[in-house]
N, C-alpha and C positions, 0 to 999 in steps of 0.2 A: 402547376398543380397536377395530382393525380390524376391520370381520366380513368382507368380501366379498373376493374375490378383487386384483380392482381396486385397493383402498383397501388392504391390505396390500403391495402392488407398490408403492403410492406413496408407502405407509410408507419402505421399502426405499430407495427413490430418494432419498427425501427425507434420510436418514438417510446414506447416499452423500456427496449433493449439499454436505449439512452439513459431513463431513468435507475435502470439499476446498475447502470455501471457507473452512474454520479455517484450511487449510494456507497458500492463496494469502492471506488477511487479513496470519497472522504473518509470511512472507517478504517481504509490503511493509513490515508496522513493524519488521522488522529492515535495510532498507535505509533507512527514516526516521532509526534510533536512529545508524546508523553517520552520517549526515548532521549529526543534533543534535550527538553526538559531538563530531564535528571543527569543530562550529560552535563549542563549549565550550571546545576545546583550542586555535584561534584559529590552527589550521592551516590559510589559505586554499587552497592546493593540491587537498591532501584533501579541504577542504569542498565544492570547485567538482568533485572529481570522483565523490564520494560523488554528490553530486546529480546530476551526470550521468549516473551509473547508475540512481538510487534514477524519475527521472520516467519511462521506459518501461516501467517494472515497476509503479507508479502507472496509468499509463494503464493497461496490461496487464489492470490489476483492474475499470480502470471496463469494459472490452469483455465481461469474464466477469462483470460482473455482481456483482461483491464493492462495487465502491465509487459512488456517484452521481458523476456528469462535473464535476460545481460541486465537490463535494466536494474532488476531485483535482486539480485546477487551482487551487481555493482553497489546500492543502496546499504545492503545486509552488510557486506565486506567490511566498508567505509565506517558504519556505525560500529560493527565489533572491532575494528582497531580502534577507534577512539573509546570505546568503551575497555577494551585490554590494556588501553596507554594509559587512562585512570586507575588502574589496580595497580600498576607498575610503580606509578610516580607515589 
C-alpha cells in the first residue's frame, strides 16, 4: 500500500487515469462492433460508413495513449479491405 504522500496521489491518478481509458477502450470497440455488424449483415452502405466513423475514434485512442499507432492502422486496414471486398463482390 501507499505510505507517502506522493505515492498515494499517484495512486489516485492512476486509478483516474484507469477509468478513462476503460471508457475510451470500450467506445472504440463499440464503433468496431457496429462496423463488424454491418460487415455481417452484408450492408455495404452501412459498412463503409460505420468505418468511416469508427477510424478517427481509432486514431483518437492511439493520440490518448489507449491504443499503440500499428495497432490501429493494423485494425483500420483489415476492416476497409473487407469492407472494399464487399463493394467488389
Amino acid at each position: 500500500m501507499a505510505n507517502t504522500i506522493q505515492s498515494k496521489k499517484r495512486a489516485r491518478q492512476a486509478e483516474h487515469r484507469t477509468a478513462i481509458n476503460k471508457a475510451r477502450r470500450s467506445r472504440i470497440r463499440t464503433f468496431l462492433r457496429k462496423v463488424e455488424e454491418a460487415i455481417a449483415g452484408g450492408n455495404v452502405e452501412t459498412a463503409r460508413d460505420a468505418l468511416k466513423a469508427a477510424q478517427p475514434e481509432l486514431m483518437r485512442g492511439v493520440t490518448k495513449g489507449v491504443y499503440h499507432k500499428n495497432t490501429a492502422s493494423r485494425k483500420i486496414s483489415r476492416l476497409s479491405s473487407r469492407v472494399k471486398a464487399m463493394s467488389n463482390s
